[in-house]
N, CA, C and O atoms as a Tinker XYZ file with bonds, in Angstrom:
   372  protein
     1  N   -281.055000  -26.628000  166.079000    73     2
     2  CA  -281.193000  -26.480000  167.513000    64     1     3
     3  C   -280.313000  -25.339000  168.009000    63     2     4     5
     4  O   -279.412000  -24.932000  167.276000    81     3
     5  N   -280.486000  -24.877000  169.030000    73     3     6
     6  CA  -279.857000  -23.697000  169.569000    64     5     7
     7  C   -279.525000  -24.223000  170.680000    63     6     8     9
     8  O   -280.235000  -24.285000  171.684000    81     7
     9  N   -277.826000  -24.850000  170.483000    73     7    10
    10  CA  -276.945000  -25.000000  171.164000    64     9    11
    11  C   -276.551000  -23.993000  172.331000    63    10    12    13
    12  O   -277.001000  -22.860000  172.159000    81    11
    13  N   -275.691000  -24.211000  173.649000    73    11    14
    14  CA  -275.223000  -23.336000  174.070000    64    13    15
    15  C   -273.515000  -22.906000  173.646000    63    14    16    17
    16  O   -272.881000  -21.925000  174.034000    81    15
    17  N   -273.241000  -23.587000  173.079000    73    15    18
    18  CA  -272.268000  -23.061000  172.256000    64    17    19
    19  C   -272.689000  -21.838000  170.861000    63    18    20    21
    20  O   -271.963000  -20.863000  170.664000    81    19
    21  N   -273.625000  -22.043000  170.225000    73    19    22
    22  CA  -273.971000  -20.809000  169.610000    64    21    23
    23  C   -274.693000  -20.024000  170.119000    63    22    24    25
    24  O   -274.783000  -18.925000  169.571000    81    23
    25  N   -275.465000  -20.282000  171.335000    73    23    26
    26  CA  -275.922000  -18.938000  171.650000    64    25    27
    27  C   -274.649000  -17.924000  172.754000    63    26    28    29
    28  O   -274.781000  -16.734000  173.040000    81    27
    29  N   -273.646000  -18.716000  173.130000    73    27    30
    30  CA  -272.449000  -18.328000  173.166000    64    29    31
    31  C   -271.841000  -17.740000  172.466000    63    30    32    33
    32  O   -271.002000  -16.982000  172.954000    81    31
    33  N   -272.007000  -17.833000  170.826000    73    31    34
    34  CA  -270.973000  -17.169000  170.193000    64    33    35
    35  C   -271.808000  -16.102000  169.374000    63    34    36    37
    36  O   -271.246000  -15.436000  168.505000    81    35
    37  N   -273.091000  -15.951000  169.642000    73    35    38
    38  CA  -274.200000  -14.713000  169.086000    64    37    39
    39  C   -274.531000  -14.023000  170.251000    63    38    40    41
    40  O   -275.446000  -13.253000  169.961000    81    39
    41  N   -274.254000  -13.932000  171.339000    73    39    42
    42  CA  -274.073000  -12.840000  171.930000    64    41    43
    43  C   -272.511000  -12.076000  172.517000    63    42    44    45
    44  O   -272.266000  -10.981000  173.023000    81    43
    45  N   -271.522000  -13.466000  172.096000    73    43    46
    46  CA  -270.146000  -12.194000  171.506000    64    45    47
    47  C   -270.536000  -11.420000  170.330000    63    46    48    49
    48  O   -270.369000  -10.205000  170.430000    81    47
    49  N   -271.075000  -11.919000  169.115000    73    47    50
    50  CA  -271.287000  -11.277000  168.234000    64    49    51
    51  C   -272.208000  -10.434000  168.202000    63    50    52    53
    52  O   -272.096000   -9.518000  167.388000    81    51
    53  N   -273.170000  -10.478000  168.911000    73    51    54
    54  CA  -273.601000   -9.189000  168.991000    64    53    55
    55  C   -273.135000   -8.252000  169.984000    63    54    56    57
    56  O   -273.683000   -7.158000  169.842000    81    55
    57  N   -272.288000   -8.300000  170.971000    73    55    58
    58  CA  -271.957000   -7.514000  171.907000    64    57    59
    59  C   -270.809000   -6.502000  171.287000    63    58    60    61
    60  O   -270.929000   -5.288000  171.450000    81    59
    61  N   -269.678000   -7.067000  170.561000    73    59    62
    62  CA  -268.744000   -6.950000  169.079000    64    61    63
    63  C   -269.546000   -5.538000  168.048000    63    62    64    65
    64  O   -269.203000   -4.390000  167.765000    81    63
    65  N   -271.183000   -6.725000  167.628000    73    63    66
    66  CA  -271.736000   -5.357000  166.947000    64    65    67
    67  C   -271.639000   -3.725000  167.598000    63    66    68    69
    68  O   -271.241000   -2.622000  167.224000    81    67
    69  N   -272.266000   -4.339000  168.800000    73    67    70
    70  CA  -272.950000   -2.909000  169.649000    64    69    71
    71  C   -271.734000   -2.117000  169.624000    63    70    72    73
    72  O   -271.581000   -1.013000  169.100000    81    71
    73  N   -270.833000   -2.868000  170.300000    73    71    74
    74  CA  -269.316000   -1.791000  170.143000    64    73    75
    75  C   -269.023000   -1.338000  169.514000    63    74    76    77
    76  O   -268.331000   -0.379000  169.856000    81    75
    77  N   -269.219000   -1.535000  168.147000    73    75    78
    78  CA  -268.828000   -1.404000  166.933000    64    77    79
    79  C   -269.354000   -0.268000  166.594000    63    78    80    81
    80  O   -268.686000    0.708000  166.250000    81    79
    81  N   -271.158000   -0.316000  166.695000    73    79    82
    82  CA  -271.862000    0.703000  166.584000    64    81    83
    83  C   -271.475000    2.325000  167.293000    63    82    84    85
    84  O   -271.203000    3.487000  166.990000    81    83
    85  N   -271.628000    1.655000  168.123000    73    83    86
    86  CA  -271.385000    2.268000  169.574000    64    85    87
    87  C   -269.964000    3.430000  168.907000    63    86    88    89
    88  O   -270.051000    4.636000  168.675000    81    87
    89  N   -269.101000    2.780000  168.790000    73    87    90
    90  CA  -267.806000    4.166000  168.034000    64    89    91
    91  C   -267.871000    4.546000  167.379000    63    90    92    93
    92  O   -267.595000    5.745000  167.414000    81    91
    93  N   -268.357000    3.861000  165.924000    73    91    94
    94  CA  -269.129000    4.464000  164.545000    64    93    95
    95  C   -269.720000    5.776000  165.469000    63    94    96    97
    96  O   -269.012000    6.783000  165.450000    81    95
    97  N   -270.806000    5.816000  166.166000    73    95    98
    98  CA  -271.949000    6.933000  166.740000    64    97    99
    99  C   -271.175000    8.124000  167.539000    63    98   100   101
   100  O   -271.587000    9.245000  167.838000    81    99
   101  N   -269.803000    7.454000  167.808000    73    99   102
   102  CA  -269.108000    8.793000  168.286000    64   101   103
   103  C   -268.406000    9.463000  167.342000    63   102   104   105
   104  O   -268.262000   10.610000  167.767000    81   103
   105  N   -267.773000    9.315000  166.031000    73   103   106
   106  CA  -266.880000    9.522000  164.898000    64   105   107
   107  C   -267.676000   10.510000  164.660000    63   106   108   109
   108  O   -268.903000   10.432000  164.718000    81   107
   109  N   -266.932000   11.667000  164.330000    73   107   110
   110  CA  -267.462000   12.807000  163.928000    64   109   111
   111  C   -266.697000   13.241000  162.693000    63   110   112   113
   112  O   -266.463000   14.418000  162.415000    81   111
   113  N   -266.342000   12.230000  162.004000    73   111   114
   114  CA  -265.899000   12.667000  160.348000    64   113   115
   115  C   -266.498000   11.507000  159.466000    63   114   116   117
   116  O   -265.830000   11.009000  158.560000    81   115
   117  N   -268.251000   10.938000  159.868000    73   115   118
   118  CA  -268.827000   10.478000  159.351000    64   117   119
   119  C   -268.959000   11.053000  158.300000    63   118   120   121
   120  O   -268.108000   10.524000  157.585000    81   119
   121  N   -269.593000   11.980000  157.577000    73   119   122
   122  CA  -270.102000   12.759000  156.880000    64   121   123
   123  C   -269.105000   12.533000  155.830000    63   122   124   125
   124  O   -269.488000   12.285000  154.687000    81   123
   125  N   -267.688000   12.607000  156.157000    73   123   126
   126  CA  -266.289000   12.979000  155.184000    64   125   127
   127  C   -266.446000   11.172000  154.514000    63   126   128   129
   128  O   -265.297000   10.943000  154.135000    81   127
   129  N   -267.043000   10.275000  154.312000    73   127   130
   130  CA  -266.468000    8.911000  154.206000    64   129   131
   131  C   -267.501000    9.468000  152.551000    63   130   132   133
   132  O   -268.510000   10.138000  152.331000    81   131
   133  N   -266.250000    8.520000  151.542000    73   131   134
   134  CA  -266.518000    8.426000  150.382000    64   133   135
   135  C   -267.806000    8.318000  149.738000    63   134   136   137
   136  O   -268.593000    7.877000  150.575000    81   135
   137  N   -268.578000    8.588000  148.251000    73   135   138
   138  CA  -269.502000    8.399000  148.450000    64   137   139
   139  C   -270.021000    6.714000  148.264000    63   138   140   141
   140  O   -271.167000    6.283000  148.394000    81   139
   141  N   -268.615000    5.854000  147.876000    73   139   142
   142  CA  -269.317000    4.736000  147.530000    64   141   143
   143  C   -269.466000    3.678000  149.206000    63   142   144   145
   144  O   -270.129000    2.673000  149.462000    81   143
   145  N   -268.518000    4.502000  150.034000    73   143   146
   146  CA  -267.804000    3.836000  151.515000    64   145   147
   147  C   -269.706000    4.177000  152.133000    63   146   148   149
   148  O   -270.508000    3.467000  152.741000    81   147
   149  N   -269.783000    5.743000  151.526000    73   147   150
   150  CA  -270.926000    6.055000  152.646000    64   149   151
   151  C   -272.414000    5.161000  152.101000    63   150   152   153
   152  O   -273.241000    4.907000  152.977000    81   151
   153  N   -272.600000    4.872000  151.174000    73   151   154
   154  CA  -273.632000    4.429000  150.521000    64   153   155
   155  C   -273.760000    2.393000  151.153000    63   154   156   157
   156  O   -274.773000    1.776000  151.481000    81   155
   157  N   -272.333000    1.915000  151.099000    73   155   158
   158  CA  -272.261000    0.792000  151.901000    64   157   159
   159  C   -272.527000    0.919000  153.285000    63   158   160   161
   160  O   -273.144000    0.177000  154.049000    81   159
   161  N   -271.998000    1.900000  153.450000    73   159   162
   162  CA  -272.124000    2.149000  155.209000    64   161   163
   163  C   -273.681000    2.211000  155.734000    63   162   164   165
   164  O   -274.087000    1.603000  156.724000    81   163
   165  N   -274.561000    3.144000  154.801000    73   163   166
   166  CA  -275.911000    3.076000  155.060000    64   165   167
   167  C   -276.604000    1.825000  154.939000    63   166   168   169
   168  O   -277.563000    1.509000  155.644000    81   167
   169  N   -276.065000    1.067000  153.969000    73   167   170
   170  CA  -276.914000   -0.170000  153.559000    64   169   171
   171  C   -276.542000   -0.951000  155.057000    63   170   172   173
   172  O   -277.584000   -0.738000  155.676000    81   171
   173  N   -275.861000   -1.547000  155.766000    73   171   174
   174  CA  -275.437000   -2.103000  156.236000    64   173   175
   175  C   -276.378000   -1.251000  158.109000    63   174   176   177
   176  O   -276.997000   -1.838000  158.997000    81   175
   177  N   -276.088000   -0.016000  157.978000    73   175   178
   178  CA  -276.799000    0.489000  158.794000    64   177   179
   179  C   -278.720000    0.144000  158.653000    63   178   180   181
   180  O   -279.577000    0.003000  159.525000    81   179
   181  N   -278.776000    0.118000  157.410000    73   179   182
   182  CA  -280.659000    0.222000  157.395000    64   181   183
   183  C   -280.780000   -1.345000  157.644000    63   182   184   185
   184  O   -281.932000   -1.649000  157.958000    81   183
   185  N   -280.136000   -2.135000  157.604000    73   183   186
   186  CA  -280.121000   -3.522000  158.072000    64   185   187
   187  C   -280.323000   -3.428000  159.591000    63   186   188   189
   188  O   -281.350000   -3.840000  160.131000    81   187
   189  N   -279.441000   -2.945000  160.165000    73   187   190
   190  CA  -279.736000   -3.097000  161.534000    64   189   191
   191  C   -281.003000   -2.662000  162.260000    63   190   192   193
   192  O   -281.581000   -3.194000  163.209000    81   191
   193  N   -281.296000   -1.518000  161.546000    73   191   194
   194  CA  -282.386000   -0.765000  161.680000    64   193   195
   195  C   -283.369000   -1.570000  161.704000    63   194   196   197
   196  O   -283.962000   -1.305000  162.749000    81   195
   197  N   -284.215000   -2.885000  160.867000    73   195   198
   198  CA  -284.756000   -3.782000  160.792000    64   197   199
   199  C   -284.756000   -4.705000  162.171000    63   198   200   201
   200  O   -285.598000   -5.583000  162.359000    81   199
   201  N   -283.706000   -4.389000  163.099000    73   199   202
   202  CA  -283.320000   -5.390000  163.893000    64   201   203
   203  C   -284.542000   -5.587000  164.859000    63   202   204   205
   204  O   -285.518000   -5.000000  164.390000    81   203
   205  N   -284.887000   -6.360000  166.326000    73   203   206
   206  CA  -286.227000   -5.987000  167.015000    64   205   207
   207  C   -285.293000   -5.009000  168.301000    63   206   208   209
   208  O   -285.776000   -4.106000  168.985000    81   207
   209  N   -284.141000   -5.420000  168.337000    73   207   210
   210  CA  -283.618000   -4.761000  169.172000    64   209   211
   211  C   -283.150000   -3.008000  169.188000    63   210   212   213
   212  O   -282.464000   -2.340000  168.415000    81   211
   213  N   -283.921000   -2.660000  170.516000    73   211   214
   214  CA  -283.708000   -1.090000  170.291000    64   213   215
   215  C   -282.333000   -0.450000  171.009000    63   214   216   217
   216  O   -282.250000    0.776000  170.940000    81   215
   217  N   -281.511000   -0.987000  171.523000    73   215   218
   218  CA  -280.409000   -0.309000  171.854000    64   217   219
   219  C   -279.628000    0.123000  169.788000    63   218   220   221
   220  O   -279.347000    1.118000  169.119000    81   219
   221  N   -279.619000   -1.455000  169.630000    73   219   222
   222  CA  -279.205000   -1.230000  168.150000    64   221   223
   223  C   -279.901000   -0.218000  167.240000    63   222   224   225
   224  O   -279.087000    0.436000  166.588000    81   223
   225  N   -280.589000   -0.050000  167.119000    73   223   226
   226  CA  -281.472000    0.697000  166.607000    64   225   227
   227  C   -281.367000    2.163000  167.018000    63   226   228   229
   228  O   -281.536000    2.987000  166.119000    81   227
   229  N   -281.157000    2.529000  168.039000    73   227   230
   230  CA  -280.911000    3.937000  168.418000    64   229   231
   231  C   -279.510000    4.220000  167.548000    63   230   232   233
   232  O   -279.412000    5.097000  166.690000    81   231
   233  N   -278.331000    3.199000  167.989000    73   231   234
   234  CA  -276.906000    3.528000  167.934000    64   233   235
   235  C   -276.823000    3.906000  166.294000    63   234   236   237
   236  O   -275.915000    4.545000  165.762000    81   235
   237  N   -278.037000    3.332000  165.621000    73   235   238
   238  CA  -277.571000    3.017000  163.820000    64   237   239
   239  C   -278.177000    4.547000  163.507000    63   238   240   241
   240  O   -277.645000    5.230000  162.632000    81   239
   241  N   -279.151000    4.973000  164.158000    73   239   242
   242  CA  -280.108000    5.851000  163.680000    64   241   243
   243  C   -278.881000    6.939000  163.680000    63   242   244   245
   244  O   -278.618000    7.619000  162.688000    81   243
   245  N   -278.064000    7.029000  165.090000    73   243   246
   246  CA  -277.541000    8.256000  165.326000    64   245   247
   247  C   -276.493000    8.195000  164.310000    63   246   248   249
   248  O   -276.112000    9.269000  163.845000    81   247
   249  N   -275.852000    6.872000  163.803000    73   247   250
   250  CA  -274.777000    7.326000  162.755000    64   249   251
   251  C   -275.757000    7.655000  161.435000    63   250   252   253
   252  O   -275.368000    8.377000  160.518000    81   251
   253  N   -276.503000    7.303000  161.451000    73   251   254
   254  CA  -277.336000    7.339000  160.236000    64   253   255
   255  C   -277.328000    9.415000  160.002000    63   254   256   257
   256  O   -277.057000   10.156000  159.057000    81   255
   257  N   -277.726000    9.606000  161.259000    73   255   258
   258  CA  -277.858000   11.136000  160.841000    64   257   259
   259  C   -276.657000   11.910000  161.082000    63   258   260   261
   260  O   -276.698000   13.138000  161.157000    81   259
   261  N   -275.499000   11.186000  161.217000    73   259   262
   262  CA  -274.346000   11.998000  161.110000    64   261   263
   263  C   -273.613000   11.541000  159.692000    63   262   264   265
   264  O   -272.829000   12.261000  159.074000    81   263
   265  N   -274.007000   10.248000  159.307000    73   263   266
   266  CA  -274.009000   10.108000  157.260000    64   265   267
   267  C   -274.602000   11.024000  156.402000    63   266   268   269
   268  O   -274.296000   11.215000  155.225000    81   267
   269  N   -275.745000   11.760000  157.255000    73   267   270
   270  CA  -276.766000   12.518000  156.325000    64   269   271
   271  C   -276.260000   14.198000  156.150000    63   270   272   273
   272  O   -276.703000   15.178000  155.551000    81   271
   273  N   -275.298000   13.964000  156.870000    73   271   274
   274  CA  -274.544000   15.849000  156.341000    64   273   275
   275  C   -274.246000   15.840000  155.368000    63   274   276   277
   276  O   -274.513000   16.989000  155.016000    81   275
   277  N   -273.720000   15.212000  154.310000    73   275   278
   278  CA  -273.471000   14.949000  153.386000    64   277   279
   279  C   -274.492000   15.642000  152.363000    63   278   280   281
   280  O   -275.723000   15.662000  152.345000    81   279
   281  N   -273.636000   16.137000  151.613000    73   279   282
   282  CA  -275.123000   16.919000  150.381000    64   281   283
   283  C   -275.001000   16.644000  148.829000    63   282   284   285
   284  O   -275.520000   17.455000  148.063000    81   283
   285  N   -274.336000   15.533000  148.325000    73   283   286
   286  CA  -274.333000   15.364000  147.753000    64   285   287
   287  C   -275.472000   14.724000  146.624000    63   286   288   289
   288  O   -276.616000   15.036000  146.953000    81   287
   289  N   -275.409000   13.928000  145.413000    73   287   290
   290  CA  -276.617000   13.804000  144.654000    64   289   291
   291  C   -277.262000   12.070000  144.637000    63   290   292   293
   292  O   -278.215000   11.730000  143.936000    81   291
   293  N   -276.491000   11.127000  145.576000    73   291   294
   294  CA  -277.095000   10.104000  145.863000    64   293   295
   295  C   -277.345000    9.618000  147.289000    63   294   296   297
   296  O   -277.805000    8.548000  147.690000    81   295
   297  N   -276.899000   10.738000  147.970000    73   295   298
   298  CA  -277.390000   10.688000  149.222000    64   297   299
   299  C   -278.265000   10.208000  149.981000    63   298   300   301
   300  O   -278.092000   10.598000  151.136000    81   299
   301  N   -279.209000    9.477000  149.849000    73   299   302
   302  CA  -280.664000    8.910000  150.796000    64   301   303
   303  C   -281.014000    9.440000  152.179000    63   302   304   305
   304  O   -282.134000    9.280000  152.664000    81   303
   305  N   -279.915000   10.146000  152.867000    73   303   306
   306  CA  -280.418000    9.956000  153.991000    64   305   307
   307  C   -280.220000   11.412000  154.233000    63   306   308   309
   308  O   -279.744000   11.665000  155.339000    81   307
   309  N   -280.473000   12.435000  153.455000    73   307   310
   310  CA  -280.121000   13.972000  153.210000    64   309   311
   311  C   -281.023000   14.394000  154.294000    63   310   312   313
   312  O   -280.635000   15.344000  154.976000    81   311
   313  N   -282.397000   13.743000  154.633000    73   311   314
   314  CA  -283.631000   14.495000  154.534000    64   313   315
   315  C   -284.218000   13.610000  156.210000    63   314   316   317
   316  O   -285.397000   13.684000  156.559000    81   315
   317  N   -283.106000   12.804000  157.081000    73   315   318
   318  CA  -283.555000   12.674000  157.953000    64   317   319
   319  C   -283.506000   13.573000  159.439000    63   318   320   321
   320  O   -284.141000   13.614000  160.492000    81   319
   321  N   -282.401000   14.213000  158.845000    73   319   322
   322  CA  -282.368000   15.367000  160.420000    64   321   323
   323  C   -284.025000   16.359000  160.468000    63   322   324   325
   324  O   -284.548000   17.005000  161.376000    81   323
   325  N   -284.359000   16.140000  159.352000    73   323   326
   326  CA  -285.495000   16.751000  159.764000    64   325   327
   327  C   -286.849000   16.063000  160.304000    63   326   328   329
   328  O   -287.861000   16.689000  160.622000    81   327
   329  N   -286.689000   14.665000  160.351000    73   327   330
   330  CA  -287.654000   13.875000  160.869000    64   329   331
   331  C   -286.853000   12.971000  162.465000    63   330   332   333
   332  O   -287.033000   11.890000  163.024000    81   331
   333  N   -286.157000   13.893000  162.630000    73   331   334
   334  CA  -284.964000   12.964000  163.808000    64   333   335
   335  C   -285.401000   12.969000  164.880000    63   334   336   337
   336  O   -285.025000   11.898000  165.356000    81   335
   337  N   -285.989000   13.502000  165.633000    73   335   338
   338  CA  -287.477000   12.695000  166.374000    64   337   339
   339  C   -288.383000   12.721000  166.813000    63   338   340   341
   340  O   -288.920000   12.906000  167.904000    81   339
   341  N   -288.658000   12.427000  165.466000    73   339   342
   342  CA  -290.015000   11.341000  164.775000    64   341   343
   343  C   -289.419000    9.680000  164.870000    63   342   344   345
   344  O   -289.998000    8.729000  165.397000    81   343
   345  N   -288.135000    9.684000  164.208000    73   343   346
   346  CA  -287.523000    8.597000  163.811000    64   345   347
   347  C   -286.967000    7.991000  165.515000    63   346   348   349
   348  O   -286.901000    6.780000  165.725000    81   347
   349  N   -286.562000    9.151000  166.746000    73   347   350
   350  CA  -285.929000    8.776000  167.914000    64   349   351
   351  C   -287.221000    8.056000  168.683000    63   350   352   353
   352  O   -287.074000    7.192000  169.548000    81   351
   353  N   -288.269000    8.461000  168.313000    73   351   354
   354  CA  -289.784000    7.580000  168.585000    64   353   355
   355  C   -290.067000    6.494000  168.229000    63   354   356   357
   356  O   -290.698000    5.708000  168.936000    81   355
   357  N   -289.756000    6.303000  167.348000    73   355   358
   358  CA  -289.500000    4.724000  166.553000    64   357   359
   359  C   -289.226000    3.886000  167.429000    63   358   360   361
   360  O   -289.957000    2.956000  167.771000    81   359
   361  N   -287.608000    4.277000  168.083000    73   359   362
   362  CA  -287.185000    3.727000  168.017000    64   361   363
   363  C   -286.962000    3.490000  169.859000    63   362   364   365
   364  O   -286.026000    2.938000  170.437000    81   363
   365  N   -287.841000    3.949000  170.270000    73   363   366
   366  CA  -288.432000    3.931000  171.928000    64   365   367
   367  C   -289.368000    2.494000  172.178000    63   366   368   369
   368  O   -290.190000    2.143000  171.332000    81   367
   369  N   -289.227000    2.027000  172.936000    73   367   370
   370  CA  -290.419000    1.095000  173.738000    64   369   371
   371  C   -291.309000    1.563000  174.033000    63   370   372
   372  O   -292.183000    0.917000  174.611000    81   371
């Protein structure tokens, strides 16, 4: 059942996320994070990405393409500034 005590404590937790996101998307020495830090960092980002919610979804995309400066050889996400929006369409109502 969906108490009001947990739906109390899932929209701190998601409000927590957004913030969270939310500074991640301003950090501008994304790019510099390790490659095993950045490879967690994406996984955890393409999760959200899944989410139905589009505020989240914008905030992940934008760190997503400031992970993708990065040029290294396991990179995944090398190749999205060039579909970035295509992908900002997505992620519109």
């Amino acid at each position: 059942m969906d108490t009001d005590d947990f739906r109390q404590k899932r929209k701190v937790c998601y409000s927590k996320l957004c913030a969270s996101l939310e500074l991640f998307s301003k950090a501008s020495q994304l790019g510099k994070l390790s490659a095993a830090q950045s490879e967690t960092f994406v996984d955890h980002l393409m999760q959200v990405l899944t989410t139905a919610d589009n505020h989240l979804q914008k905030v992940a995309l934008t760190c997503l393409l400031k992970c993708s400066k990065k040029q290294d050889f396991a990179n995944r996400t090398v190749k999205l500034p060039k579909y970035k929006k295509l992908l900002e369409g997505l992620t519109d109502d």
